[in-house]
N, C-alpha and C positions, 0 to 999 in steps of 0.2 A: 504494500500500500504506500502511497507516494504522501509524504507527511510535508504540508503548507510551509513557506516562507512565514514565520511570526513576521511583523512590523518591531524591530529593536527592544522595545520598550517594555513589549509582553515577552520577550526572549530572555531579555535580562532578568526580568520576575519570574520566568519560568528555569531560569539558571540557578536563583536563590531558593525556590522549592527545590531543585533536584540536589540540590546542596544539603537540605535541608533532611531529605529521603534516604538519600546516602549515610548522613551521619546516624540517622533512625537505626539502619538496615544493619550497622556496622558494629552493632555493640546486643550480643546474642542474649535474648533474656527479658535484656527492659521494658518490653512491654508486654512480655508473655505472661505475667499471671494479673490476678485481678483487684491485686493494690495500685493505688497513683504509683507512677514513677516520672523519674525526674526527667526533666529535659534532655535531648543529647547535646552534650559539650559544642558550644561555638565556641571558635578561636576571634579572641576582639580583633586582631591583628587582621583578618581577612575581613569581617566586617565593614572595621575600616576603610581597606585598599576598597571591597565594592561601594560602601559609599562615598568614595572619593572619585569612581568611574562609571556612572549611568550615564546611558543614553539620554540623548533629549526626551525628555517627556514632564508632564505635567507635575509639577510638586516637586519635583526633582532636588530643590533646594533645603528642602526638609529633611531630606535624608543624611544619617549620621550612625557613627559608628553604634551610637548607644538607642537610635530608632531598632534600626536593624535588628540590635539585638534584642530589645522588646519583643519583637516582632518574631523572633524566634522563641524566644520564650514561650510568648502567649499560643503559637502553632503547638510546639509541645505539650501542653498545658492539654489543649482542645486535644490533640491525637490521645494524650492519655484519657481522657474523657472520655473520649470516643470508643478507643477499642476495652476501656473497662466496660462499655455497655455491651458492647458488640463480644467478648466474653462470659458474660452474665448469659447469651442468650443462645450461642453458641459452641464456645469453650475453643475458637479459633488462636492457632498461635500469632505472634506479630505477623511474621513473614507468610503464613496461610492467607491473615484476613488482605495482608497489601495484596501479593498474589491475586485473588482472587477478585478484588477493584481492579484491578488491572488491566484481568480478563474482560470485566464489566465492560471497562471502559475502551477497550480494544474493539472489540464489537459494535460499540458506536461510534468508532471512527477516532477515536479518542486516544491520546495518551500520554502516560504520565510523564514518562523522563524522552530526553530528545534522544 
């Protein structure tokens, strides 16, 4: 399947998810049972460099190392939300329940990392 040109801007934010998925995927465990668990580790250093190099787009100027890392934060925060429910209902591992949005989202044309 032949996967679109982004426009910069949605690439760059779809660079900081896959950023974000990788560091999820990389650490076996953390999200597999059905206590909160913590964030995965952002390095402030790369934070940084990205918010020191966006593309033109809107708001752009707001962005900072310590946005950013809000912003990671608070995704983690919701993934652990998320897949404690999504355990509760199912009993999927981390790497099953991404797996398996994956698939979702492959099917409709969709997908997660570039």
């Amino acid at each position: 399947m032949r996967v679109p040109c982004l426009p910069p801007a949605l690439s760059w934010w779809r660079d900081f998810g896959a950023q974000f998925a990788a560091a999820a995927c990389v650490t076996p465990g953390r999200y597999d049972d059905s206590t909160p668990s913590p964030t995965p580790a952002c390095d402030f250093e790369d934070m940084k460099r990205l918010a020191e190099s966006p593309p033109i787009m809107t708001c752009a100027e707001y962005l900072s190392a310590d946005v950013l890392t809000s912003l990671w934060d608070t995704m983690g925060a919701a993934l652990g939300a998320d897949l404690t429910k999504a355990n509760a209902r199912c009993s999927l591992s981390f790497s099953a329940n991404l797996c398996s949005r994956c698939k979702s989202m492959r099917s409709r044309g969709l997908r997660l990392l570039a």
